[in-house]
The first five atom37 places (N, CA, C, CB, O) and aatype in JSON, in Angstrom:
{
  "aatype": [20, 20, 20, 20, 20, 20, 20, 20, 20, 20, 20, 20, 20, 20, 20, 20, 20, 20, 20, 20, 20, 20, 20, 20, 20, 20, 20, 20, 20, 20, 20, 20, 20, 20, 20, 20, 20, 20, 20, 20, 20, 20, 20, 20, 20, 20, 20, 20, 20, 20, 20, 20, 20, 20, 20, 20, 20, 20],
  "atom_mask": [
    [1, 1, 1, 1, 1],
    [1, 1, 1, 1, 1],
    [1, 1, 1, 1, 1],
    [1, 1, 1, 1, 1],
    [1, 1, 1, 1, 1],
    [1, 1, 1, 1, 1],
    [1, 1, 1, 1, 1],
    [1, 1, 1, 1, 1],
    [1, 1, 1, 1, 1],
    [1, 1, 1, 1, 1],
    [1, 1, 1, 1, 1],
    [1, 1, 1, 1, 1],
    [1, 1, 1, 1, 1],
    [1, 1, 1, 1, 1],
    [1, 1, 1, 1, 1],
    [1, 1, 1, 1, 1],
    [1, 1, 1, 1, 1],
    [1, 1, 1, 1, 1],
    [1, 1, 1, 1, 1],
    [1, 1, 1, 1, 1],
    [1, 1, 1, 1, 1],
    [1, 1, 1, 1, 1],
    [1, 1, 1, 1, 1],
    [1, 1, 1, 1, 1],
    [1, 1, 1, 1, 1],
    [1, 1, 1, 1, 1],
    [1, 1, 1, 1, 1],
    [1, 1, 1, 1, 1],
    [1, 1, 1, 1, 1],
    [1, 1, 1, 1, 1],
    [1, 1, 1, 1, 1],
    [1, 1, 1, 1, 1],
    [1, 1, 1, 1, 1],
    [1, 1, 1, 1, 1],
    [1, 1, 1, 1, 1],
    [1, 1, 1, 1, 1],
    [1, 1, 1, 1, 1],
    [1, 1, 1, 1, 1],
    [1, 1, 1, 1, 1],
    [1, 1, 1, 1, 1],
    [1, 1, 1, 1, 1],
    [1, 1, 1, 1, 1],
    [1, 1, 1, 1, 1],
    [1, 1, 1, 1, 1],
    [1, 1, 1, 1, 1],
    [1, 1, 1, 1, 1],
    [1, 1, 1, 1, 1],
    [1, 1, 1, 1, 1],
    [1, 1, 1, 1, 1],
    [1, 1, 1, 1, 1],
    [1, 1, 1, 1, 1],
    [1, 1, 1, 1, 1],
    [1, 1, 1, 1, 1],
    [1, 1, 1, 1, 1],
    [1, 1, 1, 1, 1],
    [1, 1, 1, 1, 1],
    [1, 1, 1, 1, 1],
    [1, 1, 1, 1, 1]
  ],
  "atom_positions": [
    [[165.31, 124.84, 51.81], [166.62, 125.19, 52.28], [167.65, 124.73, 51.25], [166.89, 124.56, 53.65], [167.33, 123.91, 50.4]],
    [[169.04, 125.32, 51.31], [169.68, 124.93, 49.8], [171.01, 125.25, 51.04], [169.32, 126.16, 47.85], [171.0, 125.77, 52.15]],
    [[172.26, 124.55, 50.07], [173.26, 124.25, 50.45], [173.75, 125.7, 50.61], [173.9, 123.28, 49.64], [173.36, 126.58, 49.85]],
    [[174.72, 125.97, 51.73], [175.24, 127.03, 52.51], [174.56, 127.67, 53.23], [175.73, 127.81, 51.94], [174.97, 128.44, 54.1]],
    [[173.58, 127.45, 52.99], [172.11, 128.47, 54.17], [172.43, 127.91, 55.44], [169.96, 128.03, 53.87], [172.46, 126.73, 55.79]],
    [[172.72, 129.09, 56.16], [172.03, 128.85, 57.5], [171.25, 129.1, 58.41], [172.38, 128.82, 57.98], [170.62, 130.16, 58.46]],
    [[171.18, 128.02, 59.4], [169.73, 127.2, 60.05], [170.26, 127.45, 61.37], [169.34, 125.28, 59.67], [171.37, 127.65, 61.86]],
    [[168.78, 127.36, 61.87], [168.94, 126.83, 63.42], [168.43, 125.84, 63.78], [168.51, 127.56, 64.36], [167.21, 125.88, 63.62]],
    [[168.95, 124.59, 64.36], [169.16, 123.48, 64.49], [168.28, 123.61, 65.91], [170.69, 123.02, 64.36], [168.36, 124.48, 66.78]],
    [[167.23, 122.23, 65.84], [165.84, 121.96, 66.91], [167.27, 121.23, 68.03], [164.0, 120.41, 66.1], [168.25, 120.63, 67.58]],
    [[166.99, 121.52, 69.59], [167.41, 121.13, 70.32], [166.67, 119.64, 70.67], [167.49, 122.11, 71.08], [167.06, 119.09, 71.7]],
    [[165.72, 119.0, 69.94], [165.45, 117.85, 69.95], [166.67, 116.79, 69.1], [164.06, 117.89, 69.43], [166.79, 115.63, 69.49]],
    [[167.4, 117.21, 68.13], [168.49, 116.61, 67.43], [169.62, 116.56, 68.34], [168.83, 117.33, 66.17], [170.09, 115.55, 68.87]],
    [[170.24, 118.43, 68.55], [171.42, 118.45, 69.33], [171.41, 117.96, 70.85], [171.86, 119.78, 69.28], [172.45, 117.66, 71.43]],
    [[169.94, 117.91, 71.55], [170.31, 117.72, 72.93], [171.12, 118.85, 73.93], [171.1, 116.58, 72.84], [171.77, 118.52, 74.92]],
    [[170.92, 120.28, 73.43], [171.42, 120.97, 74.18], [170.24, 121.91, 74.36], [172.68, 121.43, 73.77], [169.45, 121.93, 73.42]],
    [[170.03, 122.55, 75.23], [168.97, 123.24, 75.47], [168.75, 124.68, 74.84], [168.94, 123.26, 76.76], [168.09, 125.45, 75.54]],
    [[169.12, 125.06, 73.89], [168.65, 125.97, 73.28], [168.95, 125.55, 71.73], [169.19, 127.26, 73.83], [169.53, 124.49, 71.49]],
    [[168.48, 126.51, 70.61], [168.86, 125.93, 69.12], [170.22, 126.74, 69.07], [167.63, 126.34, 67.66], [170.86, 127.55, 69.73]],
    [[170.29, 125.91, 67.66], [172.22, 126.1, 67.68], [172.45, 126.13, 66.11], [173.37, 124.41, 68.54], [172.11, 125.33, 65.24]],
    [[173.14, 127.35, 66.05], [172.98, 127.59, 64.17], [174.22, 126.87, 63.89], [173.03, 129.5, 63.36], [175.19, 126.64, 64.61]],
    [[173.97, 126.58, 62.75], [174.65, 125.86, 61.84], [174.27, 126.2, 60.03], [174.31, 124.34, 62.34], [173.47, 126.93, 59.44]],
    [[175.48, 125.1, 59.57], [174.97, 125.81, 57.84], [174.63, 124.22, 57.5], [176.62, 126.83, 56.42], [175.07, 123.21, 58.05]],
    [[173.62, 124.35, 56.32], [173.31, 123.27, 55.39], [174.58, 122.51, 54.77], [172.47, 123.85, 54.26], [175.32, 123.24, 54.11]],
    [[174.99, 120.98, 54.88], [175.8, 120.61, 54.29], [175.49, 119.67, 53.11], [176.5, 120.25, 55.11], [176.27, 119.38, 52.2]],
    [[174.09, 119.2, 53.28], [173.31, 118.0, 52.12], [172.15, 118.45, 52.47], [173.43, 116.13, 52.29], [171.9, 118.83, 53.62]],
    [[171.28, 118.47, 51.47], [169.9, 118.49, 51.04], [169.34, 117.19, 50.4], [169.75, 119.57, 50.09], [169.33, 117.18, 49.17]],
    [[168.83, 115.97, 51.14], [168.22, 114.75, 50.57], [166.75, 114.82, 50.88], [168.88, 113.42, 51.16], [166.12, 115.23, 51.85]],
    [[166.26, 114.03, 49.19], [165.05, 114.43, 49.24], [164.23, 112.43, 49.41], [164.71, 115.64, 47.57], [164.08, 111.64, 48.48]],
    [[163.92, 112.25, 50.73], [163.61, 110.94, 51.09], [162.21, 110.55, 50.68], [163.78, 110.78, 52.53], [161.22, 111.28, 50.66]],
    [[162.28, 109.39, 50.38], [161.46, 108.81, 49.94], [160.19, 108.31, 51.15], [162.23, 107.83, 49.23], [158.99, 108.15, 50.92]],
    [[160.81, 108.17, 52.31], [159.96, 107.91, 53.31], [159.52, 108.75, 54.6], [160.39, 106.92, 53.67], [158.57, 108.55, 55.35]],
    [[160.32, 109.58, 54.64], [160.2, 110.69, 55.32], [160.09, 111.98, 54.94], [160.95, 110.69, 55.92], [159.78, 112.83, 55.78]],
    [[160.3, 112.28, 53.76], [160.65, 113.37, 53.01], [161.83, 114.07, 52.95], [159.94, 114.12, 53.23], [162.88, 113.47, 52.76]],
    [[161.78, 115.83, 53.15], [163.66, 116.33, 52.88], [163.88, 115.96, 54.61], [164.17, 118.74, 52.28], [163.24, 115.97, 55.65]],
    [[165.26, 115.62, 54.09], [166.22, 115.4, 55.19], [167.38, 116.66, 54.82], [166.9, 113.65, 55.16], [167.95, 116.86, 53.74]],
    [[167.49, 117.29, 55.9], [168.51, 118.36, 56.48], [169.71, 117.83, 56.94], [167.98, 119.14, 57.63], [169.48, 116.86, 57.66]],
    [[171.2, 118.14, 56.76], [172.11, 117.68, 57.49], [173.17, 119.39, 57.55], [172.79, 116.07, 56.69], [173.81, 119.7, 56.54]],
    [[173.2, 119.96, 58.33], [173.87, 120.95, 59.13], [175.06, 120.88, 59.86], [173.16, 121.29, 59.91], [175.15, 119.96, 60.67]],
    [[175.88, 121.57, 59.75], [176.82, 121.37, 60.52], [177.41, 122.82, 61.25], [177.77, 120.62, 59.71], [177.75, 123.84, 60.67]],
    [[177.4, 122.54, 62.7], [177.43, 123.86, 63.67], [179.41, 124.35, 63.27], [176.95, 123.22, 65.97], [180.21, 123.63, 62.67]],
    [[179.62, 125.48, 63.76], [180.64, 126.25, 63.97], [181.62, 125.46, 64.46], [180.36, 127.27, 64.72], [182.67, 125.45, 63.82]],
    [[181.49, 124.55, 65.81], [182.53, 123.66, 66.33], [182.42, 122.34, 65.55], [182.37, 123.42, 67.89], [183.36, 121.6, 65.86]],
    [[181.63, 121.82, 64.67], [182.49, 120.78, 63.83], [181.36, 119.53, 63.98], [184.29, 120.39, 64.58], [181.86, 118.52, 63.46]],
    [[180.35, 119.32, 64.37], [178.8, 118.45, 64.9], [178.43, 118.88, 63.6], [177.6, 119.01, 66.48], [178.38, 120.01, 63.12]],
    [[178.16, 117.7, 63.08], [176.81, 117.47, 62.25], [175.66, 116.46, 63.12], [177.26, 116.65, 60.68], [175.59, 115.42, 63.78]],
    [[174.67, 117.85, 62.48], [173.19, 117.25, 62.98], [172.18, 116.59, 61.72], [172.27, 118.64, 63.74], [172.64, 116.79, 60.6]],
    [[171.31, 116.1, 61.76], [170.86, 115.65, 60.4], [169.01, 115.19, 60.82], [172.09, 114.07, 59.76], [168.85, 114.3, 61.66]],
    [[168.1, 115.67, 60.36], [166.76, 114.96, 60.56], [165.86, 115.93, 59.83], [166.29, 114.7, 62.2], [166.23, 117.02, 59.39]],
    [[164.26, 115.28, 59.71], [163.5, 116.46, 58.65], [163.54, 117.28, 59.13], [162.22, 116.49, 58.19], [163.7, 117.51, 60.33]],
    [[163.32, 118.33, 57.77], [163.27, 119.56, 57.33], [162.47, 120.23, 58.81], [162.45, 119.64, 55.71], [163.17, 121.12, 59.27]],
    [[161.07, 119.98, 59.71], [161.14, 120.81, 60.49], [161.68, 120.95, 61.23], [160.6, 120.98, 60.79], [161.35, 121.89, 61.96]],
    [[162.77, 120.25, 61.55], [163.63, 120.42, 62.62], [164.42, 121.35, 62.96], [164.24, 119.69, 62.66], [164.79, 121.58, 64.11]],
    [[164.95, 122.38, 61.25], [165.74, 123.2, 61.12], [164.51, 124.73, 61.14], [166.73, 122.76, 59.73], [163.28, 124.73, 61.2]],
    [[165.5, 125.92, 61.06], [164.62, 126.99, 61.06], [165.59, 127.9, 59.86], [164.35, 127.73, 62.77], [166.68, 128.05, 60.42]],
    [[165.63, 128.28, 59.05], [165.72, 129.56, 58.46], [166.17, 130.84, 59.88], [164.04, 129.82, 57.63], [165.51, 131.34, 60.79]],
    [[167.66, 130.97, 59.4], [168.32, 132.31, 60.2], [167.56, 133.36, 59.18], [170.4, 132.46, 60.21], [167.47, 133.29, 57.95]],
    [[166.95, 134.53, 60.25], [166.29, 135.49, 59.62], [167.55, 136.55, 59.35], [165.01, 136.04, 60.53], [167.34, 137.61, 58.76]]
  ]
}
């Protein structure tokens, strides 16, 4: 995933019951967890956790 792409965000992060698109705002590549995703939805929430959490908008 690369900066401006957008994602759909796992309702295990947001806590709302369905996924919720958003765009890529940082791409970190962790040392202990691996890539970390940080997204941020339309109303102004940043979400942030690994890479499977997010999905590629088709």
């Amino acid at each position: 995933m690369a900066l401006g792409e957008y994602v759909m965000i796992s309702p295990d992060l947001t806590q709302y019951g369905e996924w919720v698109k958003g765009q890529v705002i940082e791409v970190e590549d962790n040392s202990f967890v691996g890539t970390v995703i940080s997204a941020q939805t339309e109303d102004g929430n940043i979400f942030f956790g690994k890479a499977a959490d997010f999905k590629r908008v088709a």
